[in-house]
Each structure stands twice: as C-alpha cells, then as structure tokens.
C-alpha positions as CSV (number, residue, x, y, z in Angstrom):
1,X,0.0,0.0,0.0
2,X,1.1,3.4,-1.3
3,X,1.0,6.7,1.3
4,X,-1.5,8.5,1.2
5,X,-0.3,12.1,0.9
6,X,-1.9,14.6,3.7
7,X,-2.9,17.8,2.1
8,X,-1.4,20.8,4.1
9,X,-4.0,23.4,2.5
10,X,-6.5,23.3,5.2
11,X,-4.9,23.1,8.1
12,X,-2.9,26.2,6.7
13,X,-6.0,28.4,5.3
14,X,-8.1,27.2,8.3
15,X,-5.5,28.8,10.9
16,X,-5.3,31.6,8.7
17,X,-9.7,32.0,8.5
18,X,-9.1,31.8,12.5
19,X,-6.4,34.8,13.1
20,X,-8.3,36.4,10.7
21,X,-11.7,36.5,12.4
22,X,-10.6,36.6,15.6
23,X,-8.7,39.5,14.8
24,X,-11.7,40.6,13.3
25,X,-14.1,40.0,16.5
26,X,-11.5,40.5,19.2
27,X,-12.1,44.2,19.1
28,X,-15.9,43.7,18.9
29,X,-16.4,41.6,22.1
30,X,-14.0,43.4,23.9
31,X,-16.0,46.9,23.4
32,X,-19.4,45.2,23.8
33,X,-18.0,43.8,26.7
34,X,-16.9,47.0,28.5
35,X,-20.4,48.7,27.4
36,X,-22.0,46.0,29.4
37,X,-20.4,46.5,32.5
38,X,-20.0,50.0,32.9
39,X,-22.1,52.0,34.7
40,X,-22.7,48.9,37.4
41,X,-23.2,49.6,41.2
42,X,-22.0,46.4,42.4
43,X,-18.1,47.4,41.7
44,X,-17.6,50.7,42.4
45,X,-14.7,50.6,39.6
46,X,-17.0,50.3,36.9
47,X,-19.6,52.3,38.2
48,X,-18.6,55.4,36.2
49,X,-19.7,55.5,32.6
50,X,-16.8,55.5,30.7
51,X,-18.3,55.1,26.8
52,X,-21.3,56.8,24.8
53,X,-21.6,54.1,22.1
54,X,-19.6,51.5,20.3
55,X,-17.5,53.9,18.2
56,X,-16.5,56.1,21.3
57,X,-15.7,52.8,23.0
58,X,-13.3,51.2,20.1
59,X,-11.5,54.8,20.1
60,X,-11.0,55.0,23.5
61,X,-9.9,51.9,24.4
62,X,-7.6,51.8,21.0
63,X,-6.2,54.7,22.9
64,X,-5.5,54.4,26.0
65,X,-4.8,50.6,25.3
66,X,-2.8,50.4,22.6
67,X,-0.2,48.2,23.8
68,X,-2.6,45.0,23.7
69,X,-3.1,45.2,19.9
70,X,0.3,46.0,19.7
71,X,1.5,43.2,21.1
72,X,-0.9,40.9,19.4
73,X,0.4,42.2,15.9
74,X,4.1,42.0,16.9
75,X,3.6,38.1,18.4
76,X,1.7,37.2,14.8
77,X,4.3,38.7,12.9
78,X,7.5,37.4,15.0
79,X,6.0,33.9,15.4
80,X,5.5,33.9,11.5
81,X,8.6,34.7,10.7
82,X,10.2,32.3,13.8
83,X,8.0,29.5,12.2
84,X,10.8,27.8,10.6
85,X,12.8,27.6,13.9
86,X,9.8,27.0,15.9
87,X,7.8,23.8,14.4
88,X,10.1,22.7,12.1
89,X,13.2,22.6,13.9
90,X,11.6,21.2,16.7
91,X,9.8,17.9,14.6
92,X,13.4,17.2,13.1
93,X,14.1,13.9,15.2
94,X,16.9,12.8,13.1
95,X,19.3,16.1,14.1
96,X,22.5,15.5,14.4
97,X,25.4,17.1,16.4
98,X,26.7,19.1,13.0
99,X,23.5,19.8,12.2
100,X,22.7,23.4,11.9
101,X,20.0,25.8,11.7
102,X,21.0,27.2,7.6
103,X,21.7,22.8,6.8
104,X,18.0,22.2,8.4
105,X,16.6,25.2,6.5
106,X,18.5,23.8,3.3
107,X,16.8,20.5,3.3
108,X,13.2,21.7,4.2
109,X,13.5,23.8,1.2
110,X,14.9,21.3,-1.1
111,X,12.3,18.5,-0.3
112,X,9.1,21.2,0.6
113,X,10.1,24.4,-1.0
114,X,9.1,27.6,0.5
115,X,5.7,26.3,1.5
116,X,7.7,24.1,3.6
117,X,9.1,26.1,5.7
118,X,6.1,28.4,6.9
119,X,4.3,24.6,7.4
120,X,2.4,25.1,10.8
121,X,2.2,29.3,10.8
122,X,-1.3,29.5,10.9
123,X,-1.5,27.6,14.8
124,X,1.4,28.8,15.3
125,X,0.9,32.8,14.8
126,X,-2.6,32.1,16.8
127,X,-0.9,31.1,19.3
128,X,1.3,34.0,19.7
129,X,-1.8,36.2,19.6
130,X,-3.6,34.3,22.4
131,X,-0.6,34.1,24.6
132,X,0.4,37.7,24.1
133,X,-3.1,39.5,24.0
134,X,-3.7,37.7,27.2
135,X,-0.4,38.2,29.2
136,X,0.0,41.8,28.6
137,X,-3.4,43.1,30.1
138,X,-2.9,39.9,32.9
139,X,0.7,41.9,34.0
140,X,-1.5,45.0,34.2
141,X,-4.1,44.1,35.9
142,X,-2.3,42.0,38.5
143,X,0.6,44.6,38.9
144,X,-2.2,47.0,39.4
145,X,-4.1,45.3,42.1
146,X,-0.7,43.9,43.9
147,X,-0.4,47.9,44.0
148,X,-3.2,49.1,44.8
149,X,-4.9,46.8,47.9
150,X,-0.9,47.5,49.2
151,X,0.1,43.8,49.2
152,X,3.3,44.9,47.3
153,X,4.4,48.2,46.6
154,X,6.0,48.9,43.1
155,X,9.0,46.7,43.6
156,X,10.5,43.8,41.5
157,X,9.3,41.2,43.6
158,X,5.4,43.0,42.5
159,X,6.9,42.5,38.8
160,X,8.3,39.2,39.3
161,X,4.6,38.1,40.8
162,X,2.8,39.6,37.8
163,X,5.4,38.6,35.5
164,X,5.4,34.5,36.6
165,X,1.2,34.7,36.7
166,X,0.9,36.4,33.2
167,X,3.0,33.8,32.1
168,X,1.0,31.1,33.5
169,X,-2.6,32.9,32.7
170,X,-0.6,32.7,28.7
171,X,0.3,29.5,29.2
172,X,-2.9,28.2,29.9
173,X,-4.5,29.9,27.3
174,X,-2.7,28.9,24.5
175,X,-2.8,25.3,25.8
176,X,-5.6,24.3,23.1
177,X,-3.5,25.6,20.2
178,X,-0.5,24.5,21.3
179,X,-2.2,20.9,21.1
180,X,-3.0,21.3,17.7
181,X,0.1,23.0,16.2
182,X,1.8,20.0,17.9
C-alpha cells in the first residue's frame, strides 16, 4: 500500500480564516464587553460611565490601550517569521550534532520548498496572539491590584509576581493551540 499524501492546505488556510476572524471579532467583544459593565453599582470601579456608544468605545480603548493590539500584531508577525525555527526545527528527530540551523533550513526547502518552511504558521501565529493579547493586560491588571490593595508596593518582587502569573494565565491559554500545532 502506497502513502496517502496529507494535504497541508487546510490546516494552513483554516489557521489563517481563525487569526483572521478573531482579529476581526476580538475588538468587537472586547467593546461590547466594557459597554456591558459600565455604569454597574456592584463594583464601584466600573460604576462610572466611561463610553457613549460602540464607536467612542473602540477609540477610547484603542487609545489608552494600545499596547494590547500592539502586542498581538508583533507576536503574529515574530512567530511567523520564527516558524521555521519553531515547528520545524523542533519535529526534526533525526538532528544530528553538526547539524545546523541554515543545513536544516537547506533540506526543508529542497524536499518542501518555500511552503515548507512556513508549514504550521497558521497555529502557530494564533498562538502567539492568544498568549500575548492575554499576558500583557494579565501583567497589568495583576501589577495593578498587587499595588493598589498595598500587598506589594512597586518593587521587582510585584513585577516578578505579575510577570510569573501572566505567564502562566498565557500559558494556559494557548494550551488548546499549542495541542493542535503540535
């Protein structure tokens, strides 16, 4: 019996359809979100109105919280790039000890071509997103309550704290991707 060759086109153009629309609807949910809560009097944080529509929401939190989209583009785009290194360097079982990055890079090229390389960067830049849009406003907002109910004050131990449970809230996260770029 004859292999039966495994078409990478949907796995490829199905990561891709995800990024896309979840780039798409991140920014959606997150301002129908925070027109939802405001205005509430069971937290006295969100009891001020903050938004007067959808538009003013996007705008406003685009402003003042920038960072989080920034982030998300920079993981998508360094993860895409990385994807050689990443998954395929890691699925080479057969690497030897003069076996280097350019030889590996060689040989995936001559057997796959280009498409061969970036095999994988659709899971792969999702997962970047996920893990970064979620650790950057996790560091935030644990760094600011650390600070603020005066468990810690602005030291590197508070930093440290914030730093080790973003990384875990990422982790976590980006657990269900990680299992299927694997």
């Amino acid at each position: 019996m004859g292999q039966r060759k495994i078409s990478w086109e949907p796995f490829v153009y199905g990561g891709l359809a995800s990024v896309t629309a979840e780039c798409g609807t991140f920014p959606i949910d997150t301002t129908k979100t925070r027109l939802q809560i405001q205005g509430q009097r069971i937290d006295a944080k969100l009891s001020q109105v903050k938004y007067n529509g959808m538009i003013h929401a996007l705008l406003r939190i685009f402003k003042e919280e920038v960072n989080v989209f920034c982030g998300i583009v920079a993981g998508i785009v360094s993860s895409s790039f990385a994807n050689p290194t990443d998954v395929r360097m890691q699925a080479r079982s057969s690497l030897s000890g003069k076996e280097t990055m350019v030889r590996a890079f060689h040989d995936i090229f001559r057997q796959e071509g280009v498409r061969g390389l970036w095999r994988g960067v659709g899971p792969t830049a999702q997962r970047a997103a996920i893990v970064v849009g979620v650790e950057l406003p996790a560091y935030d907002m644990i760094k600011k309550y650390i600070i603020n109910h005066h468990i810690m004050g602005d030291t590197k131990e508070t930093h440290f704290v914030s730093s080790f449970t973003a990384g875990l809230a990422g982790a976590i996260a980006s657990t269900p991707v990680d299992v299927v770029k694997s």
